[in-house]
C-alpha positions as CSV (number, residue, x, y, z in Angstrom):
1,X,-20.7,-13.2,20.4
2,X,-17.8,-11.9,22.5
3,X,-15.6,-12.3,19.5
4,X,-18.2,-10.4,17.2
5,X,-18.0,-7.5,19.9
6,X,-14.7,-7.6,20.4
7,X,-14.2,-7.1,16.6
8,X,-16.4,-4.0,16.6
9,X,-14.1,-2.3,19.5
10,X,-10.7,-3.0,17.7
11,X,-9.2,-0.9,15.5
12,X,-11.0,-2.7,12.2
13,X,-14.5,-1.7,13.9
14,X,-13.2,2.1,14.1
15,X,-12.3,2.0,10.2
16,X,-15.5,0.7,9.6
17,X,-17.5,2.7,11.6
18,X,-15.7,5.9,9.7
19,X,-16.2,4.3,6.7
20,X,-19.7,3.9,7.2
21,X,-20.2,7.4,8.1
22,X,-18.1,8.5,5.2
23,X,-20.6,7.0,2.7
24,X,-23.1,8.5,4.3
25,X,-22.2,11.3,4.0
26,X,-20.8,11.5,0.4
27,X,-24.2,10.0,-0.5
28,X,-26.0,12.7,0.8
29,X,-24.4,15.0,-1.6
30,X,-25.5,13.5,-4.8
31,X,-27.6,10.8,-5.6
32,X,-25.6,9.3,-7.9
33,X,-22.7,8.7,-5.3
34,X,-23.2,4.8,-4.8
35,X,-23.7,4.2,-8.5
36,X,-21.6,1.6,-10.2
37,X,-20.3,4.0,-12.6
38,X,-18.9,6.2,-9.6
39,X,-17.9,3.3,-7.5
40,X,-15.4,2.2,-10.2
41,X,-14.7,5.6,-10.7
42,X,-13.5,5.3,-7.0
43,X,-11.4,2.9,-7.4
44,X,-10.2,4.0,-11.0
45,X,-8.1,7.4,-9.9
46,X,-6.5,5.9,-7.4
47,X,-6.3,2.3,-8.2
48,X,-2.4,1.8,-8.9
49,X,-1.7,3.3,-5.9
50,X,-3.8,0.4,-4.0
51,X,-2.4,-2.2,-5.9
52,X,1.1,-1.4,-4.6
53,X,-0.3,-0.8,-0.9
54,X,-0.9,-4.6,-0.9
55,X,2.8,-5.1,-1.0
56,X,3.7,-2.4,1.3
57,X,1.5,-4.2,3.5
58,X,3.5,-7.4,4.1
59,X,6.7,-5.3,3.7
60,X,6.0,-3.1,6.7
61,X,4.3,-6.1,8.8
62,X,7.9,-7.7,8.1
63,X,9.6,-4.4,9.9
64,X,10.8,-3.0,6.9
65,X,9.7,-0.1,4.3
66,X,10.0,0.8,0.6
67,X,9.8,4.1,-0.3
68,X,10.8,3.6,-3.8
69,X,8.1,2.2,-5.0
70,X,6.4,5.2,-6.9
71,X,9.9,6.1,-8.6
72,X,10.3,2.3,-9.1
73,X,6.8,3.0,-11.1
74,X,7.6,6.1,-12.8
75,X,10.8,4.2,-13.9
76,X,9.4,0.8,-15.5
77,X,6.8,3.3,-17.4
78,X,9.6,5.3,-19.0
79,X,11.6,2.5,-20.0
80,X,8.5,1.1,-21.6
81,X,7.5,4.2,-23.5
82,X,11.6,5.2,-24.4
83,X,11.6,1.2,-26.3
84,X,8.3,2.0,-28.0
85,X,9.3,6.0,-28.9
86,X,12.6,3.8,-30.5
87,X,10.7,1.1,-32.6
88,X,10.4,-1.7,-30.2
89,X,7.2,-3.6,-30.1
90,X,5.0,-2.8,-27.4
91,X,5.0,-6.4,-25.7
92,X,8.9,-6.0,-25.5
93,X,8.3,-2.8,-23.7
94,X,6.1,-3.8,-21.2
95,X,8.4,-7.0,-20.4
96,X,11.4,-5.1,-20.4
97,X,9.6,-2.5,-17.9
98,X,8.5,-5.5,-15.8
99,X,12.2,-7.0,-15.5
100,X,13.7,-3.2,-14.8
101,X,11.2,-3.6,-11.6
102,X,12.1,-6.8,-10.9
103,X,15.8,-5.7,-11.0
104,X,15.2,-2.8,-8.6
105,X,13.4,-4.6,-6.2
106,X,16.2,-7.5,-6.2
107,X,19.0,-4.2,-5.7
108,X,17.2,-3.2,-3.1
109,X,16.2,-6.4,-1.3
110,X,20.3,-7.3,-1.9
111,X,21.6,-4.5,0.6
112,X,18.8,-5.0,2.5
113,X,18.2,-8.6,3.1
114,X,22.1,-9.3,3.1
115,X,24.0,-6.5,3.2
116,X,22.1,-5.5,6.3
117,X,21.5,-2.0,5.2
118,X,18.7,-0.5,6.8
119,X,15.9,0.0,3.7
120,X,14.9,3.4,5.3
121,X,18.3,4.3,3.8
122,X,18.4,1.7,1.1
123,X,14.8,2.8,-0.6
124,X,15.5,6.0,0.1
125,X,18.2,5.9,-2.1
126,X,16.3,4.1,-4.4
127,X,13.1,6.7,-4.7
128,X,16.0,9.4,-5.8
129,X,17.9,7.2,-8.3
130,X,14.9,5.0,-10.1
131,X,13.3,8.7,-10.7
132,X,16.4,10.3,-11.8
133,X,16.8,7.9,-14.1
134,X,13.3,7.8,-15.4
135,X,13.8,11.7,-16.1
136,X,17.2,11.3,-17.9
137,X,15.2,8.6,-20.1
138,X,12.3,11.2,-21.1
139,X,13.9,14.3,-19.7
140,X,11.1,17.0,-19.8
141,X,9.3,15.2,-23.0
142,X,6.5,13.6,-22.9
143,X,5.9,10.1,-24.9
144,X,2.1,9.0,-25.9
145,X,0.7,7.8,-29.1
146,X,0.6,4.3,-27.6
147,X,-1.0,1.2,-30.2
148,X,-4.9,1.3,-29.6
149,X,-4.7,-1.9,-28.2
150,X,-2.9,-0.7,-24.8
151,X,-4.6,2.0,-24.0
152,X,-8.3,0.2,-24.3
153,X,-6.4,-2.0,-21.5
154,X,-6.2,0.9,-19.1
155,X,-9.0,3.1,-20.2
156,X,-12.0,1.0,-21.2
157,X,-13.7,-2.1,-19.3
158,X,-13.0,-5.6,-20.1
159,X,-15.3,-7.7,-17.8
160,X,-18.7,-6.1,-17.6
161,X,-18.0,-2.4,-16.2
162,X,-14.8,-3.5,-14.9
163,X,-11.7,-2.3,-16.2
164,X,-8.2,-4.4,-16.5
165,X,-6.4,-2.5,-13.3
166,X,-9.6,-3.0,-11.5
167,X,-9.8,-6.6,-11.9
168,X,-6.0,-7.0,-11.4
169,X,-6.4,-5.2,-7.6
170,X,-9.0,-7.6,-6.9
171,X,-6.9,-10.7,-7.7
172,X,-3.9,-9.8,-6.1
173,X,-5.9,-8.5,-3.3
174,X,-7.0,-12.5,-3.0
175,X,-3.5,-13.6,-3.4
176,X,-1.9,-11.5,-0.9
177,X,-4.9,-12.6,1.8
178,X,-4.0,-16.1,1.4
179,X,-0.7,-15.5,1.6
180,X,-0.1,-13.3,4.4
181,X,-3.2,-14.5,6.8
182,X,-3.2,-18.2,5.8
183,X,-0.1,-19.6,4.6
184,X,3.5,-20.8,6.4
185,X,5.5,-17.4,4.2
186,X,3.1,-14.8,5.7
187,X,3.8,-16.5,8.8
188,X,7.2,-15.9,8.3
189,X,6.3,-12.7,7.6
190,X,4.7,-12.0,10.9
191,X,7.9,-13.7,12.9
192,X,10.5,-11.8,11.3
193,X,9.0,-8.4,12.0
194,X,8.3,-9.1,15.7
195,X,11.9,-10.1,16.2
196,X,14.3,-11.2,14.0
197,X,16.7,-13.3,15.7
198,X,13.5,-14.9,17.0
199,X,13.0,-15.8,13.4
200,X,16.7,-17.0,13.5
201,X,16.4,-19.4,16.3
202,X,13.1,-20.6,14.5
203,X,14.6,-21.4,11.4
204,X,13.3,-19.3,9.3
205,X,15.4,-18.3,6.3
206,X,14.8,-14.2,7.3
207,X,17.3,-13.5,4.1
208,X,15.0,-15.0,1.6
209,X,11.7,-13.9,3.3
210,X,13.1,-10.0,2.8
211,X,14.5,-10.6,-0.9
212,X,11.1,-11.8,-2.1
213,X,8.9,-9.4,-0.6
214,X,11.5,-6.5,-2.4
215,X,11.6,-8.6,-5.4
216,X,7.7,-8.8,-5.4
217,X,7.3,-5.0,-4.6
218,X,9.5,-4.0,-7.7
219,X,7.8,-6.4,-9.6
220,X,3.9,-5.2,-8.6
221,X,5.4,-1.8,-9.0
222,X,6.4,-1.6,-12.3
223,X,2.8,-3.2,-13.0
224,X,1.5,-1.1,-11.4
225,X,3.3,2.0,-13.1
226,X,2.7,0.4,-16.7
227,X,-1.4,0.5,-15.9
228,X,-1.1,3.9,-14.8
229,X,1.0,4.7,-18.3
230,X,-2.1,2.4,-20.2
231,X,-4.9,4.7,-18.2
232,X,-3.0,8.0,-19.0
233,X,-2.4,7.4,-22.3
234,X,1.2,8.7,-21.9
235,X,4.6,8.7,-19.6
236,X,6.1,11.6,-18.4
237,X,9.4,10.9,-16.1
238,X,7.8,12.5,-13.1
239,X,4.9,10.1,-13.3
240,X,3.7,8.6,-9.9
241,X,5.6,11.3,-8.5
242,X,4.6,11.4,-4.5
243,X,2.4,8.4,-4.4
244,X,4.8,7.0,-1.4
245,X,2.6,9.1,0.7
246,X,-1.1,7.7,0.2
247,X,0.5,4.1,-0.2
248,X,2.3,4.5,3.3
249,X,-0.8,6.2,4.7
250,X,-3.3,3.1,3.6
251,X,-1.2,0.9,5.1
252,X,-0.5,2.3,8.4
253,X,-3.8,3.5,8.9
254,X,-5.3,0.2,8.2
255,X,-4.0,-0.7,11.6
256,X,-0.3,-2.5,10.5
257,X,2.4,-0.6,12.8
258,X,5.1,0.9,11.4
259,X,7.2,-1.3,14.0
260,X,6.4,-4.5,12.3
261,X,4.7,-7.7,13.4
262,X,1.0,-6.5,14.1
263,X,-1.6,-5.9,11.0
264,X,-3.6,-7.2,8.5
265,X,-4.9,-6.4,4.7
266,X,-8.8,-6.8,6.7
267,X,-7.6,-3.4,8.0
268,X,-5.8,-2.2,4.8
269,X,-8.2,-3.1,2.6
270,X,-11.1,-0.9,4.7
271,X,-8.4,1.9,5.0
272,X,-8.4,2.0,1.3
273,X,-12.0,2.0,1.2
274,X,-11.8,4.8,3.5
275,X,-9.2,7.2,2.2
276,X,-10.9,6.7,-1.5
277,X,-14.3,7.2,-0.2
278,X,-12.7,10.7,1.9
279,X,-10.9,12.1,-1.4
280,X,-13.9,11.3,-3.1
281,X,-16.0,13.7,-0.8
282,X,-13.7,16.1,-0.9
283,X,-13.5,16.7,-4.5
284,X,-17.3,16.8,-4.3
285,X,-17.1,19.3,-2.0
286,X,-14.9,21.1,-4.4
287,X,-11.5,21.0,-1.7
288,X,-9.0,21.6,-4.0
289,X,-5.7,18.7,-4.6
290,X,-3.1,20.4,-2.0
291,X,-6.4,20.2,0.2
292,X,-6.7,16.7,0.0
293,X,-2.8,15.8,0.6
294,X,-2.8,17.9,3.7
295,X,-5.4,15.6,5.2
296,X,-4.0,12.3,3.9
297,X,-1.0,13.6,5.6
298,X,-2.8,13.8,8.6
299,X,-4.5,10.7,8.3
300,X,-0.7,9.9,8.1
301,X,0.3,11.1,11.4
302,X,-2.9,9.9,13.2
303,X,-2.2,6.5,11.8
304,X,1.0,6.6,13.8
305,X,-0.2,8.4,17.0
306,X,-3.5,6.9,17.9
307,X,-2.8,3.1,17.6
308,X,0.7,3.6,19.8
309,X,-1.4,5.8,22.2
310,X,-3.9,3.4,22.7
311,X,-1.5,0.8,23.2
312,X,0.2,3.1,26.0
313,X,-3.4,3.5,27.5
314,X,-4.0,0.2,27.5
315,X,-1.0,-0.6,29.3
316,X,-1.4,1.2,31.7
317,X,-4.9,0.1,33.0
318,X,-3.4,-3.3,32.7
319,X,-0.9,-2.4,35.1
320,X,-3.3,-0.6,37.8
321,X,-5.8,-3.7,37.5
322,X,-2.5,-5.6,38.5
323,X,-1.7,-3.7,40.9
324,X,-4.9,-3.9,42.6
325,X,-5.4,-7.3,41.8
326,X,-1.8,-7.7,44.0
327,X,-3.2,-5.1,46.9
328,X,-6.5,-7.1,46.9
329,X,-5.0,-10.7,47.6
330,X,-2.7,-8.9,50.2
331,X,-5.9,-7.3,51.8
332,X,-9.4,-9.5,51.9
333,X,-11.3,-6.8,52.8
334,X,-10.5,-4.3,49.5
335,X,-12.8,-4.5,47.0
């Protein structure tokens, strides 16, 4: 029972009180709000977005950060679409998009992981080079016209009322719980971003820990950005083009510091929840797109503020309850 309460005070309970609340109120503006049709809907517009945000999640817990991963997208979707605009089959496409993520994520986690190289710098980098070179690929043209086949994959449902990307989030969504609450890597995971040399002492192999989790976040990138191409119907070199900014913000707002070593994808996966449920009701409210990216932006800067201001408030009633705790066995008489 203490636990259960406990639960409802942290910042998980908050999330899921505003979530709540959210649904409330986006229900009370049309009827047809917690329909299964709009539910998927939900999910559907933003969907390759959350799919990365799983990634990001272990990457920040470890104290790093990718912010290439929506030019790592925009990339493996061009090179896809630039092989089938030149008579390569579409399966060859889609692998060779796959590898060029792999490949990214494996140059980045190479300067990171070994080199050093702070990925601040190191993605950074990468955002501005994967998207130039996804523009000098399609320059200002856009490539569509995709076999029928592909884009039934990203635009009709394949299970029930479930589309492919759909399905895919929830799988990987599994996966990455497992992994990062339950196994011995996501402890690692945890370790290295409280303290590395920690990690060091430990035994933990922090070099190989980092080049997966880049290696896996160019990897779920480019899949991600091939079933955006698949739901658009078509690739454009700026495709995906800002998407660092919700990913970031589901992350960090799902309670994972942007420090490292505290989180979980309990509180990603109802910050999602969240941010899709609030960009829902604002777009029934008829708030127009710039709108919506001022608040996500800040839901951004809350995400960062109000966890590290609690902790500082926290602190420092632990610290008079100390002290008074000290002044009380100097003095029986105090309270």
């Amino acid at each position: 029972m203490q636990r259960s309460s406990q639960w409802f005070r942290s910042w998980e309970g908050l999330l899921l009180l505003l979530l709540l609340v959210s649904i409330a109120l986006n229900a009370l503006q049309t009827p047809y709000y917690l329909s299964v049709g709009n539910l998927i809907n939900l999910f559907m517009l933003s969907i390759e977005k959350i799919i990365v945000a799983l990634i990001m999640t272990m990457i920040i817990i470890n104290g790093e950060i990718d912010l290439s991963v929506a030019s790592v997208m925009g990339l493996a979707a061009c090179i896809m679409a630039a092989l089938w605009e030149n008579g390569v089959s579409m399966p060859v496409g889609l692998l060779a998009g796959l590898l060029a993520g792999l490949a990214a994520g494996a140059f980045n986690g190479f300067w990171i992981a070994y080199m050093g190289l702070p990925s601040l710098a190191v993605t950074l980098a990468g955002l501005i080079g994967y998207r130039g070179a996804a523009r000098i690929l399609l320059e200002d043209r856009s490539i569509g016209e995709f076999p029928a086949w592909f884009d039934r994959l990203g635009q009709q449902p394949i299970l029930g009322p479930l589309p492919l990307a759909l399905i895919v989030f929830f799988v990987l969504y599994l996966i990455a719980l497992v992994v990062l609450q339950f196994s011995g890597f996501g402890r690692y995971i945890y370790v290295i971003g409280n303290s590395q040399e920690v990690a060091r002492y430990s035994g933990v192999k922090v070099q190989r820990v980092k080049m997966i989790l880049f290696m896996a976040s160019g990897l779920l990138s480019a899949l991600a950005g091939l079933l955006f191409a698949a739901r658009l119907g078509a690739v454009r070199g700026d495709l995906a083009l800002g998407f660092e900014l919700d990913i970031i913000t589901m992350v960090l707002l799902g309670g994972v510091s942007i420090f490292g070593g505290t989180g979980s994808l309990v509180g990603v996966g109802l910050s999602i929840l969240l941010i899709l449920n609030l960009r829902n009701g604002m777009s029934l409210a008829n708030l127009s797109g710039h709108i919506q990216t001022g608040v996500v932006g800040v839901l951004l800067i809350l995400s960062v503020l109000v966890p590290n201001l609690a902790q500082h408030v926290r602190e420092i009633w632990r610290r008079r309850r100390l002290g008074r705790a000290v002044v009380a066995e100097g003095d029986p008489t105090l309270p």
